[in-house]
C-alpha positions as YAML, in Angstrom:
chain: A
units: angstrom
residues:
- id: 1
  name: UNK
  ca: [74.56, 109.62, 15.11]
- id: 2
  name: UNK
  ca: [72.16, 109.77, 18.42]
- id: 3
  name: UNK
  ca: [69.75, 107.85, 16.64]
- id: 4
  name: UNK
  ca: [67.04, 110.73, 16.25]
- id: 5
  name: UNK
  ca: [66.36, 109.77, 12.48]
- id: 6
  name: UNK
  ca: [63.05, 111.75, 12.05]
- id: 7
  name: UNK
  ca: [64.99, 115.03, 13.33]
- id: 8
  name: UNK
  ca: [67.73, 114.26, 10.84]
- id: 9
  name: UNK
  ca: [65.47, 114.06, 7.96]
- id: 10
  name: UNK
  ca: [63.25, 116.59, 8.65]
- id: 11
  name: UNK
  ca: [66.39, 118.89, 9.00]
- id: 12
  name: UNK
  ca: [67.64, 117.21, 5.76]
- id: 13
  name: UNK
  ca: [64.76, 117.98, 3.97]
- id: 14
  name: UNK
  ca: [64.56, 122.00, 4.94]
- id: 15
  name: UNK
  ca: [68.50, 122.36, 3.62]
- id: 16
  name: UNK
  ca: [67.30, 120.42, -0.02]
- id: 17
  name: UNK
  ca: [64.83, 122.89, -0.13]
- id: 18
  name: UNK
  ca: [67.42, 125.70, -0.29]
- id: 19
  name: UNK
  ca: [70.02, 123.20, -2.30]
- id: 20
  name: UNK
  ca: [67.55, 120.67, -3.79]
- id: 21
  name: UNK
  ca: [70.72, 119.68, -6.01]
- id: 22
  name: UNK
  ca: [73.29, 118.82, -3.49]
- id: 23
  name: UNK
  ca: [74.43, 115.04, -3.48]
- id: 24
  name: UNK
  ca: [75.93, 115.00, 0.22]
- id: 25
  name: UNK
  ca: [72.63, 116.27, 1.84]
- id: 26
  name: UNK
  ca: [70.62, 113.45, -0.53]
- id: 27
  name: UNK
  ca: [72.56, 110.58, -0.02]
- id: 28
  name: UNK
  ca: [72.72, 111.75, 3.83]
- id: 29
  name: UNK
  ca: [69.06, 111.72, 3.56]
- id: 30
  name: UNK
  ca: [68.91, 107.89, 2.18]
- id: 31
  name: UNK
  ca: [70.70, 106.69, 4.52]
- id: 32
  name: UNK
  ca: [68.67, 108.58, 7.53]
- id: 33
  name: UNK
  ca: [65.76, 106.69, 5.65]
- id: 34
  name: UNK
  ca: [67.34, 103.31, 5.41]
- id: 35
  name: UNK
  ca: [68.86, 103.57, 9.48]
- id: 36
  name: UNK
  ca: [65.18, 103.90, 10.46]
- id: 37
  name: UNK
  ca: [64.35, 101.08, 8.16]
- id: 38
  name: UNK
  ca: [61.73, 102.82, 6.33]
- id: 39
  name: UNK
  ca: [63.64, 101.22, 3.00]
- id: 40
  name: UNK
  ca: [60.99, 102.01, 0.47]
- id: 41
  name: UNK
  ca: [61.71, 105.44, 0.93]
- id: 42
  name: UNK
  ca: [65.29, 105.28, 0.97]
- id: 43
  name: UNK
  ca: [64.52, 103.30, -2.50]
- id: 44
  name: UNK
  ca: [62.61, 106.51, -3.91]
- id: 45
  name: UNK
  ca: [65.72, 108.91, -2.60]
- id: 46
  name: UNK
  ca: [68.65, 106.67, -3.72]
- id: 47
  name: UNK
  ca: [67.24, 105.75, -7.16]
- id: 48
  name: UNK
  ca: [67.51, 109.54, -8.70]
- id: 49
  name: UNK
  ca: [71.00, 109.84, -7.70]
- id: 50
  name: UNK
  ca: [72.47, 106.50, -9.96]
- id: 51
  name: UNK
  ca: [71.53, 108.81, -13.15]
- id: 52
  name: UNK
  ca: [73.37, 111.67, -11.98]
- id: 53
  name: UNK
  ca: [76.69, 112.91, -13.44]
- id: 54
  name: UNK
  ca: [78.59, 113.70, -10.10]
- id: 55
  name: UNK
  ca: [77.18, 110.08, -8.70]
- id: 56
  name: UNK
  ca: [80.38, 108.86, -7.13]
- id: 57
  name: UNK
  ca: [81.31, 105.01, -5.34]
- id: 58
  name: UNK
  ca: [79.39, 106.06, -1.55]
- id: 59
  name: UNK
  ca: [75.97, 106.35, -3.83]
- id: 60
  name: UNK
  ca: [76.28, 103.57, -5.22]
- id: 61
  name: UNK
  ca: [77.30, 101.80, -2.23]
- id: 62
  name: UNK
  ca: [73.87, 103.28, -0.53]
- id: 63
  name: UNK
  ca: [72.08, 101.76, -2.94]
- id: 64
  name: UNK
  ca: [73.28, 98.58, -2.69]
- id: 65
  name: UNK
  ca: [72.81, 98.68, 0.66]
- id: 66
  name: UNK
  ca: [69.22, 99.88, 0.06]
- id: 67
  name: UNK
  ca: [68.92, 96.83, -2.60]
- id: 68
  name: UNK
  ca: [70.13, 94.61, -0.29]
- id: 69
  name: UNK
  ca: [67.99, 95.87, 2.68]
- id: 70
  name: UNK
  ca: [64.22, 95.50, 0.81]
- id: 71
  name: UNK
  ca: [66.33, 92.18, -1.42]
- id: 72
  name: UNK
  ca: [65.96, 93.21, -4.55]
- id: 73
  name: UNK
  ca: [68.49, 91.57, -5.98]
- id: 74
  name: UNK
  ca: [68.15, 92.56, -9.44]
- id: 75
  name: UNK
  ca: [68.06, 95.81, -8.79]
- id: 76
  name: UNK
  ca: [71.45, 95.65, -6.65]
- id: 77
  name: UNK
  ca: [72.92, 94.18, -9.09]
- id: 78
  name: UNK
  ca: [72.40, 96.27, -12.15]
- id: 79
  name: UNK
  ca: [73.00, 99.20, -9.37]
- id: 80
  name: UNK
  ca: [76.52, 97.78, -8.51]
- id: 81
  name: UNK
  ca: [76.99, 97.09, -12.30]
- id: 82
  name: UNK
  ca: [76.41, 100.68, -13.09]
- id: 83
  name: UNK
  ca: [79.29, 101.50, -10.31]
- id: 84
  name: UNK
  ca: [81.75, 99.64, -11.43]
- id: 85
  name: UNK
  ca: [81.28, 101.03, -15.10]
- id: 86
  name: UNK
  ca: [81.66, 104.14, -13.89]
- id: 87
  name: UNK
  ca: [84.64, 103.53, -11.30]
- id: 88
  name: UNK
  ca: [86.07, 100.00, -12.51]
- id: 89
  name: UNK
  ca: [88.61, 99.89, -10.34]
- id: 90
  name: UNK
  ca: [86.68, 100.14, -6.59]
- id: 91
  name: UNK
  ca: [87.62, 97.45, -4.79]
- id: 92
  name: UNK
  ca: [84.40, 98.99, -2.16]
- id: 93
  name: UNK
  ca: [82.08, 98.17, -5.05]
- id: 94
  name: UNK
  ca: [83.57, 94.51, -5.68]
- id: 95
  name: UNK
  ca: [83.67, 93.66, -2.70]
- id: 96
  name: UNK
  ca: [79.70, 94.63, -2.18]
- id: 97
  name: UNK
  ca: [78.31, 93.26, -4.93]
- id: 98
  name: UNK
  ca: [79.73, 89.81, -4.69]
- id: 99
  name: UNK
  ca: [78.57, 89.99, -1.05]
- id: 100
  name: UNK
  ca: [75.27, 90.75, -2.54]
- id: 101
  name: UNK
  ca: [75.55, 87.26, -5.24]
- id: 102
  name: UNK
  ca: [76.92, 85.51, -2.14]
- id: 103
  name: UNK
  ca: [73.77, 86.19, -0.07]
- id: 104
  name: UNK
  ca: [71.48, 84.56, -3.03]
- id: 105
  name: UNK
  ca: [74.29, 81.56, -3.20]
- id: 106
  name: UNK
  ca: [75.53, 82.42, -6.35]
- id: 107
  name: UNK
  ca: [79.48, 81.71, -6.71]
- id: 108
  name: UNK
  ca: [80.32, 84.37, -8.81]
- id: 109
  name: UNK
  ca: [80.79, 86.33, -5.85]
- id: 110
  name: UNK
  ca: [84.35, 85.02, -5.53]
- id: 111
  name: UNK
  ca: [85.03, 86.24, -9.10]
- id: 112
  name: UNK
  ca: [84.18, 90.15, -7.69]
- id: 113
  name: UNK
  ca: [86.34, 89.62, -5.14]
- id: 114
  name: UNK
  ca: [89.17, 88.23, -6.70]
- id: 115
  name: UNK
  ca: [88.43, 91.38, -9.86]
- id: 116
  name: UNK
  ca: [88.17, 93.75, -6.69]
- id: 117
  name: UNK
  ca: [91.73, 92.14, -5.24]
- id: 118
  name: UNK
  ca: [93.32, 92.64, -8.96]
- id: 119
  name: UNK
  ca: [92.81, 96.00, -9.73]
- id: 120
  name: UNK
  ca: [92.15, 97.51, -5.85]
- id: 121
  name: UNK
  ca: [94.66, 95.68, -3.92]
- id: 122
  name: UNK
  ca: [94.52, 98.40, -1.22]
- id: 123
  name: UNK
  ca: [91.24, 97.42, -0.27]
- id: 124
  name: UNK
  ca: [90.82, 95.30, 2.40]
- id: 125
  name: UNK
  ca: [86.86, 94.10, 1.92]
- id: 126
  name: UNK
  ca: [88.12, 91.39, -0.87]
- id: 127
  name: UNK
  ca: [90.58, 89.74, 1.00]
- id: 128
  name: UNK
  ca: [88.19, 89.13, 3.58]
- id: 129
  name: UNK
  ca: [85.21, 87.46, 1.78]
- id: 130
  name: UNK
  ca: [87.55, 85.43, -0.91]
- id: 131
  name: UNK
  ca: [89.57, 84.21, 2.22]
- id: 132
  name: UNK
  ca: [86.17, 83.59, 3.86]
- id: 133
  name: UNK
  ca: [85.34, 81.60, 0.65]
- id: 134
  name: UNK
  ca: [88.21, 79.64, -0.27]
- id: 135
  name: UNK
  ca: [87.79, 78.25, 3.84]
- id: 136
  name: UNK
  ca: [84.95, 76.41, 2.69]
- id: 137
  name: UNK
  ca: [86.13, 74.98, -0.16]
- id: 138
  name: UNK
  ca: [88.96, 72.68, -0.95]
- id: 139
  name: UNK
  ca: [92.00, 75.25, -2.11]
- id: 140
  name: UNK
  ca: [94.41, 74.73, 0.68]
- id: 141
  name: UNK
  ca: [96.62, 78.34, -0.35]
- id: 142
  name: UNK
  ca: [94.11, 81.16, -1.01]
- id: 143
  name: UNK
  ca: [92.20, 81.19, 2.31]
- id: 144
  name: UNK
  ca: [95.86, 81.27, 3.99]
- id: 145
  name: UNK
  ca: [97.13, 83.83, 1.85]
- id: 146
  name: UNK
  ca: [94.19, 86.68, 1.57]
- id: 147
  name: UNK
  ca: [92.86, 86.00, 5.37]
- id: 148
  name: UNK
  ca: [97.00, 86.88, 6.19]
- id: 149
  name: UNK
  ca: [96.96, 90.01, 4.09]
- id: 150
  name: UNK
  ca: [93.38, 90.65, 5.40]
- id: 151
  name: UNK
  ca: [94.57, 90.53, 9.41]
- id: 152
  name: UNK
  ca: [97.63, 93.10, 8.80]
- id: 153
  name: UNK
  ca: [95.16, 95.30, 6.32]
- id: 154
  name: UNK
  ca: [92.46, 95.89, 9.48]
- id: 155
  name: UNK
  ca: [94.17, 94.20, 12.61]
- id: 156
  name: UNK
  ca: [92.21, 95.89, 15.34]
- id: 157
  name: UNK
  ca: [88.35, 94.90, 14.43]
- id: 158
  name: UNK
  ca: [86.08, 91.83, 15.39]
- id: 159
  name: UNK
  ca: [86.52, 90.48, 11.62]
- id: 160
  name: UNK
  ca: [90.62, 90.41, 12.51]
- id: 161
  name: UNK
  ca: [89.81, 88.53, 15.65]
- id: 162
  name: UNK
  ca: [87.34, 86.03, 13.91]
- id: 163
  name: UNK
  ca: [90.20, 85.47, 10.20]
- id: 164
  name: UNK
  ca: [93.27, 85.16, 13.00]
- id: 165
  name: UNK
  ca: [90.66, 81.78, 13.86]
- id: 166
  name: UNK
  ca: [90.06, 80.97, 10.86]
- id: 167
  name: UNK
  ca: [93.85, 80.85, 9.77]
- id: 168
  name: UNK
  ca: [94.92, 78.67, 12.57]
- id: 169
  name: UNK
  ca: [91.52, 76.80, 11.39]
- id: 170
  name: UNK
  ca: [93.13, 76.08, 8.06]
- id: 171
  name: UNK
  ca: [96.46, 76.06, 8.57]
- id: 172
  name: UNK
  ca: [95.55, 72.45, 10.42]
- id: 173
  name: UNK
  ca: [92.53, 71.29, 9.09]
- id: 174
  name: UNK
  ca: [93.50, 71.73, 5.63]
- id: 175
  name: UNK
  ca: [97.45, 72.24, 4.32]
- id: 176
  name: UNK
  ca: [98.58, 69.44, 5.42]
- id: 177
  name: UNK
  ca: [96.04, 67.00, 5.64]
- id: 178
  name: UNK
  ca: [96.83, 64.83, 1.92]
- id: 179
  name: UNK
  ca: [100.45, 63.27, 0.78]
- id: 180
  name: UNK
  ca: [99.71, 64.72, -2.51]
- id: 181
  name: UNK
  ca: [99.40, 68.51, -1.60]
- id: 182
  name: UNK
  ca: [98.06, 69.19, -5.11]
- id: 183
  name: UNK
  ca: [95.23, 67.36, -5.47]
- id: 184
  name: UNK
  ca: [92.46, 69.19, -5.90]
- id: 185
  name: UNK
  ca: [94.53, 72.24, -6.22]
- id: 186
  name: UNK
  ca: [94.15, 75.59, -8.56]
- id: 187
  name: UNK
  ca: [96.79, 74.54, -10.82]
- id: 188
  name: UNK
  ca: [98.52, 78.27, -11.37]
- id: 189
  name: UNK
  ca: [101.96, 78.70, -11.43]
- id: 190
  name: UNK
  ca: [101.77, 80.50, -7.75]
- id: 191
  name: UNK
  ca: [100.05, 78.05, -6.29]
- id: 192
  name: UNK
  ca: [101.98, 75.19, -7.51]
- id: 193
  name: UNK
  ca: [105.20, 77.23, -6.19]
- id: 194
  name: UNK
  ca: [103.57, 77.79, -2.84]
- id: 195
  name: UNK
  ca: [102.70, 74.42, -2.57]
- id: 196
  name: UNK
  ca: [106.06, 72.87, -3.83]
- id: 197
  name: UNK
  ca: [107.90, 74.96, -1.04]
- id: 198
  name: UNK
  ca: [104.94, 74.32, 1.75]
- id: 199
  name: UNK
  ca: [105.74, 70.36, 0.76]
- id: 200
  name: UNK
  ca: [109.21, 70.64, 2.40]
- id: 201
  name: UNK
  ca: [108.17, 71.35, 5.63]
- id: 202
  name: UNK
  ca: [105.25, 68.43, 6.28]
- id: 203
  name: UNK
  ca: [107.75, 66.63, 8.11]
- id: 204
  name: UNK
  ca: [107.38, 69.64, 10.61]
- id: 205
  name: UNK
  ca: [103.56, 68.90, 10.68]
- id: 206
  name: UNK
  ca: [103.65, 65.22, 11.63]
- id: 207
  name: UNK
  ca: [102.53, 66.15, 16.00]
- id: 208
  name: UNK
  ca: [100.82, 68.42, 15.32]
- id: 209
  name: UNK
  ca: [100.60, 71.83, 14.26]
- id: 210
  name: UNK
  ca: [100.88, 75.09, 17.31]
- id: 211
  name: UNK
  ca: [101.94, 78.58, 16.97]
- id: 212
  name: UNK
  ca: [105.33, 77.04, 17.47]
- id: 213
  name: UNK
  ca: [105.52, 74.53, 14.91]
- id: 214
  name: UNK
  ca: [103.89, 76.97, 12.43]
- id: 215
  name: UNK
  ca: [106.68, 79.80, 13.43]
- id: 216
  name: UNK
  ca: [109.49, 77.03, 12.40]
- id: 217
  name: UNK
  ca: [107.13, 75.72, 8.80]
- id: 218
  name: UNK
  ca: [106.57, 79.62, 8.29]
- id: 219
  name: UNK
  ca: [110.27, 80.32, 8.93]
- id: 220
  name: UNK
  ca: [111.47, 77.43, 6.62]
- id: 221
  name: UNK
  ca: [109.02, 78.84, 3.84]
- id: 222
  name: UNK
  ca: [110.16, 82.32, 3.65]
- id: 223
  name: UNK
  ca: [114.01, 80.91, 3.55]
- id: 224
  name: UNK
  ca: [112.89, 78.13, 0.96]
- id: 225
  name: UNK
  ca: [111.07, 80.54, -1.09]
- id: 226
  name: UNK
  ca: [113.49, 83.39, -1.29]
- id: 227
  name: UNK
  ca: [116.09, 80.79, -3.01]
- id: 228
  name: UNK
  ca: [113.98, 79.70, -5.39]
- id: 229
  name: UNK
  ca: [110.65, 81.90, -6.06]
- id: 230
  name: UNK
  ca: [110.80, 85.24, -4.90]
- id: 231
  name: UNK
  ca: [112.21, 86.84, -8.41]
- id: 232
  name: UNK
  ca: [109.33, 84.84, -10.35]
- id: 233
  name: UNK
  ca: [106.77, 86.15, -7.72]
- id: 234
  name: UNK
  ca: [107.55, 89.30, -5.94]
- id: 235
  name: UNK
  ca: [104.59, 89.67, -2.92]
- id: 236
  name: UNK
  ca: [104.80, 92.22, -0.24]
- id: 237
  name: UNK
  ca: [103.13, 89.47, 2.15]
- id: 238
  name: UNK
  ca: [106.24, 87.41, 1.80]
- id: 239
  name: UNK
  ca: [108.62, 90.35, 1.96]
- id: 240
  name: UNK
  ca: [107.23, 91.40, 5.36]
- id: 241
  name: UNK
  ca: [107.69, 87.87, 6.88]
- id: 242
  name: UNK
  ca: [111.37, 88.36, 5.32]
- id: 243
  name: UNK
  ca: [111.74, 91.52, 7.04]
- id: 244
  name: UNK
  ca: [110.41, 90.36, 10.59]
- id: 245
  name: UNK
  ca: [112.87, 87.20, 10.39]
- id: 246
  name: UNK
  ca: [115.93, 89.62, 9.94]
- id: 247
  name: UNK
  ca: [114.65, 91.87, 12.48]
- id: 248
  name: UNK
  ca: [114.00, 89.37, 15.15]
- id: 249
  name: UNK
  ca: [110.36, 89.85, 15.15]
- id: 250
  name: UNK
  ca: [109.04, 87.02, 13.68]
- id: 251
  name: UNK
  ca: [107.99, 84.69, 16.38]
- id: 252
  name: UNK
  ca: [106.55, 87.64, 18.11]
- id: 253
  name: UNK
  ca: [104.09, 88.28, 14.83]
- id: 254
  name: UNK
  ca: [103.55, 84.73, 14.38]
- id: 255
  name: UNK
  ca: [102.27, 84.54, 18.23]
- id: 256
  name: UNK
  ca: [99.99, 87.80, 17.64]
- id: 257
  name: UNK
  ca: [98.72, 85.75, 14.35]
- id: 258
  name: UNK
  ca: [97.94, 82.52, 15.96]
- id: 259
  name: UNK
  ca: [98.43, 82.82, 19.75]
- id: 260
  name: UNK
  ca: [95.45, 84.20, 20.91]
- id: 261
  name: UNK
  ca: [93.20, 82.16, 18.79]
- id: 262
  name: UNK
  ca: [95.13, 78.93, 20.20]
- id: 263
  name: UNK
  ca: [95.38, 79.28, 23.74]
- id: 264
  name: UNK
  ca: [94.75, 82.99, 25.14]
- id: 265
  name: UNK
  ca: [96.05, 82.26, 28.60]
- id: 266
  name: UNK
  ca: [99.23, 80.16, 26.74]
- id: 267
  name: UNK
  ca: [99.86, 83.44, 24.93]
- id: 268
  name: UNK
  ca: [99.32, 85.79, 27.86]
- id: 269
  name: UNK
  ca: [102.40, 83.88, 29.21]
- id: 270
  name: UNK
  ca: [104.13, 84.42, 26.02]
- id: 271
  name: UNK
  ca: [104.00, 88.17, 25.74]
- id: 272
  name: UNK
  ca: [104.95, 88.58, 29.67]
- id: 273
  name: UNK
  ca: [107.98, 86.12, 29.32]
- id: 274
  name: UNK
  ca: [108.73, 87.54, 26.05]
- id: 275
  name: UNK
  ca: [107.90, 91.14, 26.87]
- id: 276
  name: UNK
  ca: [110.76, 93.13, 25.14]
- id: 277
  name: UNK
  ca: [110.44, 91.24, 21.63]
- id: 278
  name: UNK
  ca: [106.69, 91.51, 22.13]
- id: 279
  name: UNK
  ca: [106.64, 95.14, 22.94]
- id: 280
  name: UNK
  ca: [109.43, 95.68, 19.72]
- id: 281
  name: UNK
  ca: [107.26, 94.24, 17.21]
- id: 282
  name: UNK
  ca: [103.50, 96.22, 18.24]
- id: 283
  name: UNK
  ca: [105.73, 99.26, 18.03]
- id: 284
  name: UNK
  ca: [106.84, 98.76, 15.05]
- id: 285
  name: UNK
  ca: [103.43, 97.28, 13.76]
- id: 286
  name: UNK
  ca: [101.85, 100.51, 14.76]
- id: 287
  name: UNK
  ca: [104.06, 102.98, 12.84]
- id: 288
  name: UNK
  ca: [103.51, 101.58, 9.86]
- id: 289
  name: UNK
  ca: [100.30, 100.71, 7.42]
- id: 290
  name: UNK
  ca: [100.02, 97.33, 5.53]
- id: 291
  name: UNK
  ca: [99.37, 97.74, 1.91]
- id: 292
  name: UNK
  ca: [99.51, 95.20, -1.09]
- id: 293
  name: UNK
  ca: [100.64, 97.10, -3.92]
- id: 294
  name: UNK
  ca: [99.80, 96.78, -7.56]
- id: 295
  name: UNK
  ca: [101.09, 93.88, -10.16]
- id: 296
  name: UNK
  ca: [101.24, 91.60, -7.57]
- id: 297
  name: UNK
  ca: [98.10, 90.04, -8.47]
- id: 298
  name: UNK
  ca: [98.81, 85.99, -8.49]
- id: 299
  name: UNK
  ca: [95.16, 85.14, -7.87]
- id: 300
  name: UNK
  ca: [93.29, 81.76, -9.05]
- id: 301
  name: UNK
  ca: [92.10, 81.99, -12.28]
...
């Protein structure tokens, strides 16, 4: 942690001697070896461990890392392969290895992502690269969706910060910007429900679109969609905007979501004028932890 890596792995190195077999000291080992960049020999430490029996998903994150750090992709990937066969449902090692095709441009990375969403939905990494994807491509639901469930998953770090952006990014650049809000569109029976509801509120869109005019679209959504699609789709994202409208805390969340990307000073104001409601809703965000559960998995196939 101080940064004295040739201490670290000389004292490493003088406990294997006494437990050459222990896993914790060897993969704390690589990694003292790949922070002081000396990757070749993190390569020779890390690749003994993917053989072992009690190899768990940190050792094969290492190596990835490792993989990634000297890019050797090949290797990565039949190291991340060898993961998931062993723990097929880490969202961790999804996430990481499309990261890894993504860095080479190869779009298969969204597929990990989406497989790492499906069968880890607790994991946050997913949400944040497919939501990262689907931004630069032309799917006007998915970035909106995942980059949503991303910001309540980890709200406090620099990638919250950068997806709350990125939301009010796409939210005007790209939901309402064609009559025909399916063209070009994943043609699943979520999105096309999504879309169909989103549809009724354009007329909202027509000056413009602010944290305001998104609170009243958002709010018209949830009450659209709870009359006609929430028994087909059940989705805890949905159910939480539900529960925030009853509660009163709605606008609040929506100005924490798009506020201080919009206009900092604007939503400064906001929180001072609106201090009670404000002050009610990051109470009751901290005493609780977002989690998408399982079987709620309505991603683009």
């Amino acid at each position: 942690r101080s940064g004295d890596f040739d201490n670290a792995i000389l004292v490493l190195n003088r406990a294997l001697e006494q437990d050459k077999n222990n896993l914790e000291l060897q993969k704390d080992l690589v990694l003292a070896y790949y922070y002081k960049r000396d990757f070749a020999k993190a390569q020779d430490a890390v690749q003994p461990l993917l053989d072992r029996n009690d190899a768990d998903v940190v050792t094969f994150q290492i190596a990835g890392n490792v993989y990634k750090a000297l890019e050797e992709v090949k290797e990565g990937e039949k190291a991340y392969k060898k993961g998931l066969k062993k723990f097929p449902n880490s969202g961790a090692l999804y996430s990481e290895y499309g990261e890894l095709l993504w860095e080479k441009k190869d779009y298969d990375a969204i597929n990990q992502w989406q497989k790492g969403i499906q069968v880890d939905p607790s994991y946050a990494g997913n949400y944040y690269n497919a939501a990262t994807y689907y931004f630069y491509t032309k799917d006007k639901v998915w970035c909106l969706i995942y980059g949503e469930i991303f910001v309540n998953m980890e709200s406090l770090t620099d990638r919250a910060a950068a997806m709350k952006g990125l939301l009010l990014q796409a939210y005007k650049a790209k939901l309402f910007t064609d009559t025909d809000m399916m063209k070009n569109q994943d043609k699943n029976e979520f999105t096309k429900a999504y879309l169909t509801t989103m549809a009724k509120q354009a007329p909202l869109a027509d000056k413009g679109l602010t944290t305001e005019t998104l609170t009243a679209i958002r709010t018209r959504f949830i009450l659209d969609w709870y009359n006609t699609y929430a028994a087909k789709f059940p989705f805890k994202l949905f159910d939480y905007q539900q529960q925030l409208l009853r509660e009163g805390m709605f606008e609040a969340y929506d100005q924490w979501l798009f506020g201080t990307a919009e206009n900092l000073p604007a939503f400064d104001n906001w929180t001072k004028t609106h201090a009670d409601v404000y002050d009610k809703f990051i109470t009751f965000q901290k005493g609780r932890i977002f989690k998408m559960p399982a079987n709620q998995y309505y991603g683009a196939q």
